[in-house]
C-alpha positions as CSV (number, residue, x, y, z in Angstrom):
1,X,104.4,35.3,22.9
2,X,102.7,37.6,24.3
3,X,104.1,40.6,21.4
4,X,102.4,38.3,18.9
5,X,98.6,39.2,20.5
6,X,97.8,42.3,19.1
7,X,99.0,41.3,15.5
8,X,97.1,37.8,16.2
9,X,93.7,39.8,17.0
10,X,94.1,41.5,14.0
11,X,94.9,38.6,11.6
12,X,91.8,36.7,13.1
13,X,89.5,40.0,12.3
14,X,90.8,39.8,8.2
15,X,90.8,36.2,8.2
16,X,87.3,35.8,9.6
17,X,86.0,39.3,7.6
18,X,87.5,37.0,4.5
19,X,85.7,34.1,5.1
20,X,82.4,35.3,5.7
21,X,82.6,37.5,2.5
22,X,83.9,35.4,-0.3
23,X,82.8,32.2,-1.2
24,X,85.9,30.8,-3.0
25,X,87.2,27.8,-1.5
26,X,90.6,28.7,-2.2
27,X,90.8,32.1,-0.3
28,X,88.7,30.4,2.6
29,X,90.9,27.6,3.2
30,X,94.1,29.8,3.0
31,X,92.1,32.3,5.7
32,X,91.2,29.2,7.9
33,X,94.6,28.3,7.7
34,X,95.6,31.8,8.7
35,X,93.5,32.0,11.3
36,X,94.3,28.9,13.2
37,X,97.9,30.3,13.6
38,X,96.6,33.6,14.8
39,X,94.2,31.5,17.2
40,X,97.8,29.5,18.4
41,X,99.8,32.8,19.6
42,X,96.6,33.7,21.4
43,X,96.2,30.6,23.3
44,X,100.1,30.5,23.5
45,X,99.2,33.5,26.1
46,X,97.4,30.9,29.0
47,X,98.7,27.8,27.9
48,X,102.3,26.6,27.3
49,X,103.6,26.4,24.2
50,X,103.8,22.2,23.5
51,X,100.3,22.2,24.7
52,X,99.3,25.0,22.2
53,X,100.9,23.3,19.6
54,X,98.3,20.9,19.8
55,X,95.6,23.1,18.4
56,X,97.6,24.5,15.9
57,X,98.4,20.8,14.6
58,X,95.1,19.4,14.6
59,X,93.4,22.8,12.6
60,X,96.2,22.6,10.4
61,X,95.5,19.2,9.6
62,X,91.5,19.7,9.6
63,X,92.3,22.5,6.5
64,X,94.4,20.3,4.9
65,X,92.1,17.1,4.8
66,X,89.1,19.6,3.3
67,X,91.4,21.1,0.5
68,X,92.5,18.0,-0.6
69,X,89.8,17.0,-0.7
70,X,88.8,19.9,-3.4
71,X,91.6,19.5,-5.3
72,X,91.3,15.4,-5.6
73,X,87.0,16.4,-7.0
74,X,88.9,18.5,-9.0
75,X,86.4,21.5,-7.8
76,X,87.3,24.8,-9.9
77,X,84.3,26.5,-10.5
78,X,83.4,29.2,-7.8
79,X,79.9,30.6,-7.6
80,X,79.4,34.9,-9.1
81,X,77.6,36.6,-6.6
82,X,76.1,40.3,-6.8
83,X,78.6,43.1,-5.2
84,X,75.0,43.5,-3.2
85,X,75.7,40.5,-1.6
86,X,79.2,40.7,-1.1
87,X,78.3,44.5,1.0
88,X,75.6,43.0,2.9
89,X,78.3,40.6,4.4
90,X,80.7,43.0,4.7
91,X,78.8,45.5,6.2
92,X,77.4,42.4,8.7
93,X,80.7,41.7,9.7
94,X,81.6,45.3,10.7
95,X,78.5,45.5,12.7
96,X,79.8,42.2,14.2
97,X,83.1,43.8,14.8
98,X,81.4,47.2,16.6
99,X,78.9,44.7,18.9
100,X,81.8,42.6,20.1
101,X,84.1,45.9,20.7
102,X,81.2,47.1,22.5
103,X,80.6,44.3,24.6
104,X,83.9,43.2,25.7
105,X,84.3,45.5,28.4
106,X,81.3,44.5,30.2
107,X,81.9,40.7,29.6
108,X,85.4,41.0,31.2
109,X,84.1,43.2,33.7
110,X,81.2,40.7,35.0
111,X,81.9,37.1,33.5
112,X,85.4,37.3,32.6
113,X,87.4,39.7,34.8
114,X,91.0,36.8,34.4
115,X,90.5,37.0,30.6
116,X,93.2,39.3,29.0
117,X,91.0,41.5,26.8
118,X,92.7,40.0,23.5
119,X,91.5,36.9,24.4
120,X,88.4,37.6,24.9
121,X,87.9,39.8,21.8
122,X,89.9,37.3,19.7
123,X,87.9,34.4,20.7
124,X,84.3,36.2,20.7
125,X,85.8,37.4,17.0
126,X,85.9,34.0,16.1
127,X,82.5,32.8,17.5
128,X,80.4,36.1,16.4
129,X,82.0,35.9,12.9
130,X,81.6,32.0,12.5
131,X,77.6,32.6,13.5
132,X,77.3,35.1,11.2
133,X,78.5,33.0,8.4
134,X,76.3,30.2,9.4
135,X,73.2,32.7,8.8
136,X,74.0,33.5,5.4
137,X,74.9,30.2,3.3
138,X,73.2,27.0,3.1
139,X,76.8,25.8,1.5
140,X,78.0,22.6,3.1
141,X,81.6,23.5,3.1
142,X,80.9,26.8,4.3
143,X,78.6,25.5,6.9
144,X,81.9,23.4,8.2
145,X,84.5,26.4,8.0
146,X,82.1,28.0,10.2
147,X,82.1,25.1,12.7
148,X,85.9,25.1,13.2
149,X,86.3,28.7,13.0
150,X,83.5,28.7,16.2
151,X,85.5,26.0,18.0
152,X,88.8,27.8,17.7
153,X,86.9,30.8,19.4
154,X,85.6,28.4,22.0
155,X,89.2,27.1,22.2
156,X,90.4,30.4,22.7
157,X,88.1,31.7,25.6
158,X,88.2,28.6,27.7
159,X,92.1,28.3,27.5
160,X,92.5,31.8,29.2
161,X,90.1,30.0,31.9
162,X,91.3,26.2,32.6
163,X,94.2,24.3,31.3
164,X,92.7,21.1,30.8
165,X,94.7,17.8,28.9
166,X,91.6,15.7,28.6
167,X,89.5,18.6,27.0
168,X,91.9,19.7,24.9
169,X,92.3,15.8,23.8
170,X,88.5,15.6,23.1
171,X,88.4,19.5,21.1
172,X,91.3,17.9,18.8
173,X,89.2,14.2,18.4
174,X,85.9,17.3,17.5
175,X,87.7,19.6,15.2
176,X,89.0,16.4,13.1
177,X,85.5,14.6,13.2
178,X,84.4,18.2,11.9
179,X,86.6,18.3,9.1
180,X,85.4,14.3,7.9
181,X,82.3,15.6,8.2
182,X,83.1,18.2,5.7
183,X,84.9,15.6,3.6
184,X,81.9,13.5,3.6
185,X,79.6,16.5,2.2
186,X,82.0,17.8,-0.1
187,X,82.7,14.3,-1.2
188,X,78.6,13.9,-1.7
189,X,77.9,17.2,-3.1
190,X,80.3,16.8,-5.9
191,X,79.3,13.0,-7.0
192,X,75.5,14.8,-6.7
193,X,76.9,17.5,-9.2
194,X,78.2,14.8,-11.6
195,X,74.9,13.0,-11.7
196,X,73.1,15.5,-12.4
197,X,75.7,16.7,-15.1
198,X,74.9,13.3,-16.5
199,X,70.9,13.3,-16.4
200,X,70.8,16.2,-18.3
201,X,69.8,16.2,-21.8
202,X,72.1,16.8,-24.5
């Protein structure tokens, strides 16, 4: 697995640049999606395969219980945003990119040093995008895609550091109470939406 890291790293780096620019449910699930696979090949690299599968399962089904859920509320409308906006992200997440580039080497230097440097940038990648996103939307679904996307980093660190059933039991029982959680708020937003539809004078 370990000819899949590089192409990994870099599929994590689009798919987390994606979700923290757009705001289009549709793209974001499909990068989420994305990214979990990339986030499997890199934990692939310190833990074995049927153990890695695991995390690759669960995320899997984590994206799919949120975009069903969008397609049952029958969600189609997606919000315009300024091309102002849309740079300011873009040009957050590059800065995000540089910092974590920059740190790295002194992370695996003095915390780190068993960490492969893929792993390490892949799973700061995920955590230092995911923050990111949480500091510039107030959007409940968003707020969850960042969630997961900062646990699969987590994921991804502490696998190059401890292989651990019982935790990876108890990160799978997390990442699916994160994604009812989104459910629940996606579920509640759109019933809000309807009501409000409906108070509204004709």
């Amino acid at each position: 697995m370990s000819a899949f890291s590089t192409p990994a790293f870099v599929l994590i780096v689009i798919t987390a640049m994606v979700i923290l620019i757009f705001r289009d449910w549709r793209i974001n699930t499909i990068a989420l999606a994305v990214q979990y696979l990339a986030a499997f090949f890199l934990v692939t690299l310190s833990w074995p395969i049927e153990v890695a599968v695991v995390k690759l399962i669960v995320g899997w089904m984590a994206t799919a219980a949120i975009t069903f859920t969008f397609l049952h509320q029958k969600v189609t409308e997606t919000q315009t945003e300024s091309e102002a906006s849309l740079f300011f992200r873009g040009f957050a997440g590059l800065l995000t990119i540089l910092a974590i580039f920059v740190l790295v080497p002194t992370l695996k230097g003095n915390i780190f040093p068993e960490l492969e440097p893929v792993i390490l940038q892949g799973g700061l990648m995920l955590i230092g995008m995911s923050l990111m996103q949480l500091g510039t939307n107030s959007n409940p679904y968003l707020t969850i895609i960042s969630l997961l996307s900062f646990l699969s980093g987590f994921e991804v660190i502490y696998a190059g550091l401890e292989t651990s059933t019982l935790l990876t039991g108890l990160l799978a029982v997390v990442n699916l109470g994160l994604a009812m959680v989104g459910v629940y708020f996606i579920t509640k937003t759109a019933e809000h939406e309807d009501n409000t539809d409906l108070e509204e004078p004709s």
